[in-house]
Residue frames as a rotation matrix with the C-alpha (Angstrom) as fourth column:
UNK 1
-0.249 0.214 0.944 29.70
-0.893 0.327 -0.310 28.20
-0.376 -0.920 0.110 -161.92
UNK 2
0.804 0.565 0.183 28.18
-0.478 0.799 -0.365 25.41
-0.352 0.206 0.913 -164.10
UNK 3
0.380 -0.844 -0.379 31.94
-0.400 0.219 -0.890 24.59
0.834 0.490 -0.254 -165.22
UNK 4
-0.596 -0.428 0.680 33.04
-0.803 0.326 -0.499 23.60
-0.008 -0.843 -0.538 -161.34
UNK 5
0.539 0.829 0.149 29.07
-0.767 0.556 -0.320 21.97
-0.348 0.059 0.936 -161.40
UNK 6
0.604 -0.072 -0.793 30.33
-0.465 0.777 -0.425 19.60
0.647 0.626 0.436 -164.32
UNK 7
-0.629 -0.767 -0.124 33.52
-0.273 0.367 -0.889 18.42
0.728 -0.525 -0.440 -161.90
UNK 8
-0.257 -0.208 0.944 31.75
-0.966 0.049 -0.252 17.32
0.006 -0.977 -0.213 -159.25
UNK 9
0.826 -0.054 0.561 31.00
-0.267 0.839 0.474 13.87
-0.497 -0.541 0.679 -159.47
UNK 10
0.543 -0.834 0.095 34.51
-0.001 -0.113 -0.994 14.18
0.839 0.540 -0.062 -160.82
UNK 11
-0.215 -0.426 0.878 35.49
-0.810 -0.425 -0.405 15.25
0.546 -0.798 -0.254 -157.20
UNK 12
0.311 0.713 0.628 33.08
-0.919 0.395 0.007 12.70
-0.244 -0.579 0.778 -155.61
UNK 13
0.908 0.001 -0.420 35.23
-0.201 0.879 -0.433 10.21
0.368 0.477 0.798 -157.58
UNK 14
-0.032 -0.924 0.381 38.07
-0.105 -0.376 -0.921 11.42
0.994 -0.069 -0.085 -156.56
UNK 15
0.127 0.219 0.967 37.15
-0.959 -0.222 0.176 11.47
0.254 -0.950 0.181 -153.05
UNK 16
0.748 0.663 -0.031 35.68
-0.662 0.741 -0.115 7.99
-0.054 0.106 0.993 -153.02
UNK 17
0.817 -0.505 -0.279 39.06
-0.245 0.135 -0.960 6.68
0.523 0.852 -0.014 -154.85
UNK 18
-0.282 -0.762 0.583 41.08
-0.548 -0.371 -0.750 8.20
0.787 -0.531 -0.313 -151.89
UNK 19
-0.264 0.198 0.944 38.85
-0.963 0.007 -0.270 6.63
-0.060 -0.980 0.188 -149.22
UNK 20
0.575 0.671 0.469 37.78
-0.598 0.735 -0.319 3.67
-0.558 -0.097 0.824 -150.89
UNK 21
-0.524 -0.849 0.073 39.06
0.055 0.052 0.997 2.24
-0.850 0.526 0.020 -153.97
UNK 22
-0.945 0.122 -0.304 38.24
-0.327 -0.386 0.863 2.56
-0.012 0.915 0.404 -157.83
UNK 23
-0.652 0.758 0.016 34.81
0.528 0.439 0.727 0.37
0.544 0.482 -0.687 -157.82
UNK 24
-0.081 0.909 -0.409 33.34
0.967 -0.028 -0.253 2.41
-0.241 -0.416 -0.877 -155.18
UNK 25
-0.682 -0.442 -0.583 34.73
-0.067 -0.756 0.651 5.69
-0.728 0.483 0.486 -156.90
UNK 26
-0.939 0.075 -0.336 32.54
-0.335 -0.416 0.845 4.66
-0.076 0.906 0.416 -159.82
UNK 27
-0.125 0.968 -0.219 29.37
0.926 0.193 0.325 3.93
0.357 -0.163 -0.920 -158.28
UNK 28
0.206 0.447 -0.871 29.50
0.697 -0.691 -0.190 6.93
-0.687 -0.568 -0.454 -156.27
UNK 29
-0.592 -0.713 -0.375 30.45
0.195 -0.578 0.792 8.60
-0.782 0.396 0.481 -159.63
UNK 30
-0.666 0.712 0.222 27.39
0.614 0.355 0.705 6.94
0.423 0.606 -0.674 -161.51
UNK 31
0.180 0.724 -0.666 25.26
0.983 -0.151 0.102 8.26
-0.027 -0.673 -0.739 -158.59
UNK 32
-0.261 -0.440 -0.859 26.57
0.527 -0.811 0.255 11.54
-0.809 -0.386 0.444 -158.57
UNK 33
-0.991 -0.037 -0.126 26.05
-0.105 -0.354 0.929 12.18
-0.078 0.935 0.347 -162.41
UNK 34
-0.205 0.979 -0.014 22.42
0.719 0.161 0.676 10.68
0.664 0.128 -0.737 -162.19
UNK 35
0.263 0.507 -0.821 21.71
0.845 -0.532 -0.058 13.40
-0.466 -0.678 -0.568 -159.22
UNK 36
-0.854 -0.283 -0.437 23.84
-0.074 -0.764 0.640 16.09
-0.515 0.580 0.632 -161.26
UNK 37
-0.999 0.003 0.046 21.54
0.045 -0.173 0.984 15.58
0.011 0.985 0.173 -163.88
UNK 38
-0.241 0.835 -0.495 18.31
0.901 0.382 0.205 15.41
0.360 -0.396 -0.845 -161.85
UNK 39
0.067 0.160 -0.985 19.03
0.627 -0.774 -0.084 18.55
-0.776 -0.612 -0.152 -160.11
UNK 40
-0.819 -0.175 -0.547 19.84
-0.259 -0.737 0.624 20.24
-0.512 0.652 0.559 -163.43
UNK 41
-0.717 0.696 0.043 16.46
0.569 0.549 0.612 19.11
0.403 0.463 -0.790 -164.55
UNK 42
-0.276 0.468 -0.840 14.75
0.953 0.020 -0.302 20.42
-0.124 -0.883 -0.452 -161.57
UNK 43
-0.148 -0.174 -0.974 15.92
0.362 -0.926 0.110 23.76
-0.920 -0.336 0.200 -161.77
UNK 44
-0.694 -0.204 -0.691 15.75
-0.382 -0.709 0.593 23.86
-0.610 0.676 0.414 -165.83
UNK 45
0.247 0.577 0.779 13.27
-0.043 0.809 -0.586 21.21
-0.968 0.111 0.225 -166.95
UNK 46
0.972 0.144 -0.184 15.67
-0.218 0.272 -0.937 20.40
-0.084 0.952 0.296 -169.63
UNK 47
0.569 -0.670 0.477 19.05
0.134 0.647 0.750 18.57
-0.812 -0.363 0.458 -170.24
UNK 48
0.174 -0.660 -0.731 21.86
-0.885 -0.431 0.178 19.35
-0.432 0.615 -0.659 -172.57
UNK 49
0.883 -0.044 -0.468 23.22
-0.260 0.784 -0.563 16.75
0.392 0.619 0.681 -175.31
UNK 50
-0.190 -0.981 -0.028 26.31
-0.293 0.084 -0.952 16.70
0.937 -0.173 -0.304 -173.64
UNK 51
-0.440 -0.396 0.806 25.06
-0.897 0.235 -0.375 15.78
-0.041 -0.888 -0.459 -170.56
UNK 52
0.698 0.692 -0.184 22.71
-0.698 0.603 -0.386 13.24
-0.157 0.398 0.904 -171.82
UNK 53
0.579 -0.691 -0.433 25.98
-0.281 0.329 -0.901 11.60
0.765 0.643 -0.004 -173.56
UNK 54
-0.421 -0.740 0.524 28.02
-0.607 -0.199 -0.769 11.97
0.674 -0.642 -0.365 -170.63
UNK 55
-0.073 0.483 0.872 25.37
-0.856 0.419 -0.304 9.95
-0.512 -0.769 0.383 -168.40
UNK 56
0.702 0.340 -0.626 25.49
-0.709 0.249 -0.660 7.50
-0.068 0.907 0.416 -171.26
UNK 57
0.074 -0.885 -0.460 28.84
-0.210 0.437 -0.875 6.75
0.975 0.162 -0.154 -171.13
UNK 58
0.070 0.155 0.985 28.75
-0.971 -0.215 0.102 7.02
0.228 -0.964 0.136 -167.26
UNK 59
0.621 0.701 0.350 26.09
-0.698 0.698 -0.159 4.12
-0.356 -0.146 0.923 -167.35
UNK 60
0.866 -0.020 -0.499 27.77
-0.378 0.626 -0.682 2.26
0.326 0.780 0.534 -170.23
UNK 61
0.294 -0.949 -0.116 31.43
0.008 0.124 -0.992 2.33
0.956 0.291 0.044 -168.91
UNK 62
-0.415 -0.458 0.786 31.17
-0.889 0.018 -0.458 2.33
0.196 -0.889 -0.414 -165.15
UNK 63
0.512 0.610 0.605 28.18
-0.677 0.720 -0.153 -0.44
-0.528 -0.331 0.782 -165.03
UNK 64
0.754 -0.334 -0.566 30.61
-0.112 0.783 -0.611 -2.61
0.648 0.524 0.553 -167.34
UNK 65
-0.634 -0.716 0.291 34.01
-0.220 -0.193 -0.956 -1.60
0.741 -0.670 -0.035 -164.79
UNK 66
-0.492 -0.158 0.856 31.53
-0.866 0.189 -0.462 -2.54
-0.089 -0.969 -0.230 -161.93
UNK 67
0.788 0.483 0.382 30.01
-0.451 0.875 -0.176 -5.91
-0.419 -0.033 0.907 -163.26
UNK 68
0.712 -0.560 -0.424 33.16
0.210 0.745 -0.633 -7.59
0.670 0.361 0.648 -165.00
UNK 69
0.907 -0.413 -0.079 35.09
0.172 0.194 0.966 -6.13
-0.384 -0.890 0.247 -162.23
UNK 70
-0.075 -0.796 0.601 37.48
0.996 -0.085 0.012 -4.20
0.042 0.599 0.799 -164.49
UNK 71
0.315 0.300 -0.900 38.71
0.501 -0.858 -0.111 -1.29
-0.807 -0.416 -0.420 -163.58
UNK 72
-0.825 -0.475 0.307 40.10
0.527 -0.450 0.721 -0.31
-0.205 0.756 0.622 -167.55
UNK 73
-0.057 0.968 0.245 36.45
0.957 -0.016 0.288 0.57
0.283 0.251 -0.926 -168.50
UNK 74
0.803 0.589 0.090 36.06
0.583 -0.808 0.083 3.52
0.122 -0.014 -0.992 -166.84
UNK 75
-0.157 -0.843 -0.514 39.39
-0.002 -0.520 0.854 4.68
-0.988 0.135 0.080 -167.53
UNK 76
-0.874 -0.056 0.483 38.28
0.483 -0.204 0.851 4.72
0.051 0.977 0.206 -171.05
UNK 77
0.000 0.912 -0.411 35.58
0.944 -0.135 -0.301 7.39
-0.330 -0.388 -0.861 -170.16
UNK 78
0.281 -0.410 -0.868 37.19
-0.202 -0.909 0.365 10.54
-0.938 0.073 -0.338 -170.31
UNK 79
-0.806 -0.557 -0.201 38.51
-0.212 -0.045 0.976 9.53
-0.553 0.829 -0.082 -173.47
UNK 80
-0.293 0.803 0.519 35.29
0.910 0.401 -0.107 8.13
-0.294 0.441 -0.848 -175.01
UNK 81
0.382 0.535 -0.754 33.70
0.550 -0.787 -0.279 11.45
-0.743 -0.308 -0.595 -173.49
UNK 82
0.213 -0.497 -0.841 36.25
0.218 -0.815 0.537 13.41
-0.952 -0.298 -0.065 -174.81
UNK 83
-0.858 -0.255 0.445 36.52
0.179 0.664 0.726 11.73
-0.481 0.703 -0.524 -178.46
UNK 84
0.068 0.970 0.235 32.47
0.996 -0.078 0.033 12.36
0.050 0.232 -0.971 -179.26
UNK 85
0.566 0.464 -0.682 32.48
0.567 -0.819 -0.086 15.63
-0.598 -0.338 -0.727 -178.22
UNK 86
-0.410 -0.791 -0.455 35.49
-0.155 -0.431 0.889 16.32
-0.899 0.435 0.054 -180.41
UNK 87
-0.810 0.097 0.578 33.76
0.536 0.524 0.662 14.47
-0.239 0.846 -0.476 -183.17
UNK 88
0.269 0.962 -0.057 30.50
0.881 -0.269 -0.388 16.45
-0.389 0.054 -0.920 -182.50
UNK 89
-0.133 -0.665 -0.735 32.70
0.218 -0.743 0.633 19.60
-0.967 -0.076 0.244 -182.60
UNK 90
-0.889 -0.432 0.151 34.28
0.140 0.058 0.988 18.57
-0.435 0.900 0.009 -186.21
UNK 91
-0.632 0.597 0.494 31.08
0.772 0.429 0.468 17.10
0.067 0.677 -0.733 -187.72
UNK 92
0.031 0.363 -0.931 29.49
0.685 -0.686 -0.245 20.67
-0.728 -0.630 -0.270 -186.78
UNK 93
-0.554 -0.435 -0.710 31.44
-0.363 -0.641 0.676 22.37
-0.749 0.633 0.197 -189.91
UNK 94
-0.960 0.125 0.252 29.95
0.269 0.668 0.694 19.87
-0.081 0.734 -0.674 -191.79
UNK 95
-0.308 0.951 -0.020 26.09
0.729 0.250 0.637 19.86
0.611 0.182 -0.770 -191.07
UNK 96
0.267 0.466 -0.843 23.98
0.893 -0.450 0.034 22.60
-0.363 -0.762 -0.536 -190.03
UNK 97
0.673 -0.237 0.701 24.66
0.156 -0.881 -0.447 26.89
0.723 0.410 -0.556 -190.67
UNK 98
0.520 -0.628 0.578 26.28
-0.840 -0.498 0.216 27.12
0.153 -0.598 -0.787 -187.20
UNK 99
-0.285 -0.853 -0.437 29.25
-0.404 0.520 -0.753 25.62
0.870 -0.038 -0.492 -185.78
UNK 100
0.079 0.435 -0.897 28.63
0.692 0.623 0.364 23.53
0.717 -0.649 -0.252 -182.45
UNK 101
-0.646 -0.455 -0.614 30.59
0.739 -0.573 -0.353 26.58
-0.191 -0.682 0.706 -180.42
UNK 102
-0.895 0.306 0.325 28.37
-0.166 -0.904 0.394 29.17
0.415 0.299 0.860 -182.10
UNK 103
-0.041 0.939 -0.342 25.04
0.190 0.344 0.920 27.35
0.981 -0.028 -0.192 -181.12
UNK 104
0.103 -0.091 -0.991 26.35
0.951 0.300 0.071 27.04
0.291 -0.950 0.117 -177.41
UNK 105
-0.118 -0.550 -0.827 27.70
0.806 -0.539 0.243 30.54
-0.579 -0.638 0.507 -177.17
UNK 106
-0.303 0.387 0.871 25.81
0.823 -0.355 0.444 32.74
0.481 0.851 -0.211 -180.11
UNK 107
0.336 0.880 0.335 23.52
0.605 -0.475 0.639 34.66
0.722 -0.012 -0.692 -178.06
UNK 108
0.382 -0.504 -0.775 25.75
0.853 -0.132 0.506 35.22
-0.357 -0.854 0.379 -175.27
UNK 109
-0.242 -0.758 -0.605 28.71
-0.038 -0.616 0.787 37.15
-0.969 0.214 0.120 -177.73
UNK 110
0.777 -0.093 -0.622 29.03
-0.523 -0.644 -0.558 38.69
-0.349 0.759 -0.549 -181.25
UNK 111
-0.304 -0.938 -0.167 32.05
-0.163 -0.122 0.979 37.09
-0.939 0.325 -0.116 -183.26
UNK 112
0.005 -0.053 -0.999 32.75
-0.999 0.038 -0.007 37.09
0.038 0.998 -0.052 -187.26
UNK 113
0.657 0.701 0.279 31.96
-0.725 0.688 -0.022 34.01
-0.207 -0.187 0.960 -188.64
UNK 114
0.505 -0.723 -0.471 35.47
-0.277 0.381 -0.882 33.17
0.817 0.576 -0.008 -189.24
UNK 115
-0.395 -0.656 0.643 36.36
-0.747 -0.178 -0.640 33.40
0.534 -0.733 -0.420 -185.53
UNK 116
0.368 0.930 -0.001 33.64
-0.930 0.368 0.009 30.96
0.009 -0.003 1.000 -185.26
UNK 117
0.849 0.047 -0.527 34.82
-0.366 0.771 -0.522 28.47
0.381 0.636 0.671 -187.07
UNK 118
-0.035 -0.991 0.127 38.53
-0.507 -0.092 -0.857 29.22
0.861 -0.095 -0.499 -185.64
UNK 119
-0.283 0.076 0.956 37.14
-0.955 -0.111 -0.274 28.50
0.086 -0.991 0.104 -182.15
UNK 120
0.727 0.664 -0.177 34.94
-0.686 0.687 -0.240 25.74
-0.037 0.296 0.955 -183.25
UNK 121
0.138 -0.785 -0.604 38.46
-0.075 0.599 -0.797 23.91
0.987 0.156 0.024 -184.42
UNK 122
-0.130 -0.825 0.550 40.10
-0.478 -0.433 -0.764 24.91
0.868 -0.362 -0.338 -181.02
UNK 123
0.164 0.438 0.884 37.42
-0.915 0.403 -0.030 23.30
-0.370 -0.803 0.467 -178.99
UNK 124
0.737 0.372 -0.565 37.98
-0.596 0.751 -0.284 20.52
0.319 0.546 0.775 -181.53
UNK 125
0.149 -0.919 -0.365 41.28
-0.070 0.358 -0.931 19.74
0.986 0.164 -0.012 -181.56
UNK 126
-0.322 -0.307 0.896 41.15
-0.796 -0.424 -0.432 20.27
0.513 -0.852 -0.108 -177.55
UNK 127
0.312 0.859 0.406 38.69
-0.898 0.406 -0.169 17.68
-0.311 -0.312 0.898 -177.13
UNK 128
0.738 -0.353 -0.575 40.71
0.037 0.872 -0.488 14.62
0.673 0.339 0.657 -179.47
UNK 129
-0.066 -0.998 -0.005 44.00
-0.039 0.007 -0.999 15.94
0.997 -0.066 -0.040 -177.51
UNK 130
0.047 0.325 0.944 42.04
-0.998 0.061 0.029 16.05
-0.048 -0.944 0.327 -173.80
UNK 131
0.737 0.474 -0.482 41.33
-0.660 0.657 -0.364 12.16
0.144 0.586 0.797 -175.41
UNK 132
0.584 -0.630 -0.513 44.36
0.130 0.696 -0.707 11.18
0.801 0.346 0.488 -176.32
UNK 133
-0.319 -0.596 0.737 45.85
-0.645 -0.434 -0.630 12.24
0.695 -0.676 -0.246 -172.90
UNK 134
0.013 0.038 0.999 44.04
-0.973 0.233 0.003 10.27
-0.232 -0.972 0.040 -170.91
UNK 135
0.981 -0.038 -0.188 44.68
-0.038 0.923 -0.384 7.07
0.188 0.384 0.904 -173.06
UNK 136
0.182 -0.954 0.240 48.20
-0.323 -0.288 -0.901 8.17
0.929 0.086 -0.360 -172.55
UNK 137
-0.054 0.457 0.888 47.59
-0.864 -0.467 0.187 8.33
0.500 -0.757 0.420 -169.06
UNK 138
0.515 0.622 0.590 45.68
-0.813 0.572 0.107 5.23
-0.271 -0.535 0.800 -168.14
UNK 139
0.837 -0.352 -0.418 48.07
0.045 0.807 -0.589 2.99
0.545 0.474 0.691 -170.44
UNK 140
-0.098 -0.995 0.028 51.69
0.177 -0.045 -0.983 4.20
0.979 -0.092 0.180 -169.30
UNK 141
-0.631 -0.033 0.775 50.46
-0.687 -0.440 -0.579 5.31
0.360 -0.897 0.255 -165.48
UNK 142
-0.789 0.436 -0.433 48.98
0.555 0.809 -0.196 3.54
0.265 -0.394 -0.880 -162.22
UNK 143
-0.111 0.876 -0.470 45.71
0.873 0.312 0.375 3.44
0.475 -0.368 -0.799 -161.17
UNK 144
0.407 0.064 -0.911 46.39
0.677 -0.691 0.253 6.50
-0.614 -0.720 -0.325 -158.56
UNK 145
-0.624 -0.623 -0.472 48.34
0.407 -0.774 0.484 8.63
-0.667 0.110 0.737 -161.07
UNK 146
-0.846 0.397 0.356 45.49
0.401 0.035 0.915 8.46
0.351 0.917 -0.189 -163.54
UNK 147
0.366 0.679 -0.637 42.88
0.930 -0.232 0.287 9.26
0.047 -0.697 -0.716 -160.60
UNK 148
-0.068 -0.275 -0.959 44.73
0.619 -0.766 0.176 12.15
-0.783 -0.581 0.222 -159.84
UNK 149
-0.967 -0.233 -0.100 45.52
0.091 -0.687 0.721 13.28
-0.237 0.688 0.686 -163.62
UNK 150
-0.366 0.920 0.142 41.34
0.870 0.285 0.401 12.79
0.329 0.270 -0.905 -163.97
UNK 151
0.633 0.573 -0.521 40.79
0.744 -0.636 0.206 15.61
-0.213 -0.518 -0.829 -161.49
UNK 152
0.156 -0.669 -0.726 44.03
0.049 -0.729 0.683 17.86
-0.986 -0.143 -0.081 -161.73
UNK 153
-0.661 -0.747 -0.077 45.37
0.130 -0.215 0.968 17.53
-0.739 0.629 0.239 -164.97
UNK 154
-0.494 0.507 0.706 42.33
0.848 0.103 0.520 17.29
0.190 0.856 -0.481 -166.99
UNK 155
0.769 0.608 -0.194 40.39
0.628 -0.776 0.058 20.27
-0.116 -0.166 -0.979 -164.68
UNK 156
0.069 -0.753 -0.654 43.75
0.391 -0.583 0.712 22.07
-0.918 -0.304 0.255 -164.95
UNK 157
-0.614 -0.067 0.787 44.24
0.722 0.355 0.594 21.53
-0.320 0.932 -0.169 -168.57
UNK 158
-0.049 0.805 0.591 40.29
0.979 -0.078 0.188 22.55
0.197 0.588 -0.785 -169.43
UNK 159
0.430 0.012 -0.903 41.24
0.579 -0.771 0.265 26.06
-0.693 -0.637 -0.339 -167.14
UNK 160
-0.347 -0.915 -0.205 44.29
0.306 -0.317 0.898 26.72
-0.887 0.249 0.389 -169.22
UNK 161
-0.705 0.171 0.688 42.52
0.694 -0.032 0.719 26.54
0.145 0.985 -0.097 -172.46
UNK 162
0.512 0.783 0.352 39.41
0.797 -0.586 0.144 28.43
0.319 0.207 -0.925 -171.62
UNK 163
0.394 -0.337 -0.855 41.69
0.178 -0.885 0.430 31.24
-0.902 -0.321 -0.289 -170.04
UNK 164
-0.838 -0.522 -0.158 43.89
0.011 -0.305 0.952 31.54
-0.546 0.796 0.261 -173.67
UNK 165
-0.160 0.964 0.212 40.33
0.986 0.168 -0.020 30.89
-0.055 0.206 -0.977 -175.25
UNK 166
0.294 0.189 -0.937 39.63
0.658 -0.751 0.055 34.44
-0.693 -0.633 -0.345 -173.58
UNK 167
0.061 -0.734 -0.676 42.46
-0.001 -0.677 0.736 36.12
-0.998 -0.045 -0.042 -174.35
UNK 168
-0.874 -0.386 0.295 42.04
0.316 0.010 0.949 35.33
-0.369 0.922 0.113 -177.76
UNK 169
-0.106 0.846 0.522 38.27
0.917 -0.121 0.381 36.22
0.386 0.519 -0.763 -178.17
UNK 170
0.008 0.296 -0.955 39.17
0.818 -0.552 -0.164 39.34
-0.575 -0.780 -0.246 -176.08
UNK 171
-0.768 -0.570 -0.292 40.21
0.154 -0.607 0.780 41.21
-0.622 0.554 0.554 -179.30
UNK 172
-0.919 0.248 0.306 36.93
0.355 0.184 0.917 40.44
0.171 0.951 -0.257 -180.64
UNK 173
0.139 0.798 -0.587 34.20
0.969 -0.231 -0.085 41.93
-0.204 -0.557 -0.805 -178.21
UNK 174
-0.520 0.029 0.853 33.37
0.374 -0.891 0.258 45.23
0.768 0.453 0.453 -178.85
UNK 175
-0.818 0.337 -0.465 32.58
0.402 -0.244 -0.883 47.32
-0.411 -0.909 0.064 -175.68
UNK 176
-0.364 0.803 0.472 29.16
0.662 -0.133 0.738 48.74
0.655 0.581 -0.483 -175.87
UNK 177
-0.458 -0.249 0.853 28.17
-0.167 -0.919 -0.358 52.27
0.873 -0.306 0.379 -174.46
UNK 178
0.807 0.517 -0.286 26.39
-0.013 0.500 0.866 50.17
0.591 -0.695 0.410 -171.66
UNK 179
0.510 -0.823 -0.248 29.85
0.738 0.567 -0.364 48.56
0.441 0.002 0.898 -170.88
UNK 180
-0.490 -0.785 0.379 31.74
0.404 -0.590 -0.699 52.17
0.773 -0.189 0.606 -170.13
């Protein structure tokens, strides 16, 4: 459920986009991320680094796309976004005992610390290549195809991977006598 959560002021841009055009799309996208992130306060009285970041960039790249009146800015969001988190990913192997995936998803599941690491890449490399798609995207496509590939192709995309994700950590769960 908190995976749809993250999409909505994704949607709410989307929406906005369709009825309006891109500058009110990213106010009501700012707004949408500042209430996301209020209400996920509320209910946890505490905030993830990733969403922290994500409201960051929000701020940084829509409030620049709605004062110079440029809508490239927040087409270089998703990629910013998507670029850090890869980097956070990588620089994970580097600093610290766990991997960034292992911290997020440790307690949840059991895996060898090689499958760790394996994943850890996978989320990397997903994250530079989620990146470099929407730079792809926003350069070679209009305004409306890039809106669309923001919601579809990137929430489509992020499906595809966590479903092979699965299927690949499914070999590694061990039922427990709970489980049968």
């Amino acid at each position: 459920m908190k995976f749809f959560a993250d999409f909505f002021p994704v949607l709410l841009f989307f929406l906005a986009y369709k009825w309006f055009d891109i500058y009110v799309a990213t106010a009501v996208a700012i707004a949408a991320t500042i209430i996301q992130l209020a209400a996920s306060w509320l209910k946890t009285r505490s905030l993830a680094t990733m969403q922290l970041v994500t409201l960051g960039v929000i701020l940084v790249f829509g409030g620049l796309t709605l004062y110079l009146h440029d809508e490239q800015f927040i087409k270089w969001k998703p990629t910013v976004i998507n670029w850090l988190f890869g980097a956070a990913f990588l620089l994970s192997h580097c600093v610290g005992r766990r991997t960034a995936i292992e911290r997020m998803l440790g307690s949840a599941i059991a895996l060898p610390q090689p499958v760790w690491r394996r994943l850890n890449i996978g989320w990397t490399i997903f994250f530079l290549a989620m990146g470099a798609a929407n730079l792809v995207v926003m350069t070679y496509c209009d305004s409306d195809t890039w809106v669309n590939f923001k919601l579809f192709g990137m929430l489509g995309l992020t499906i595809v991977f966590v479903v092979l994700q699965s299927l690949y950590l499914a070999r590694y769960v061990k039922e427990t006598k709970e489980d049968q």
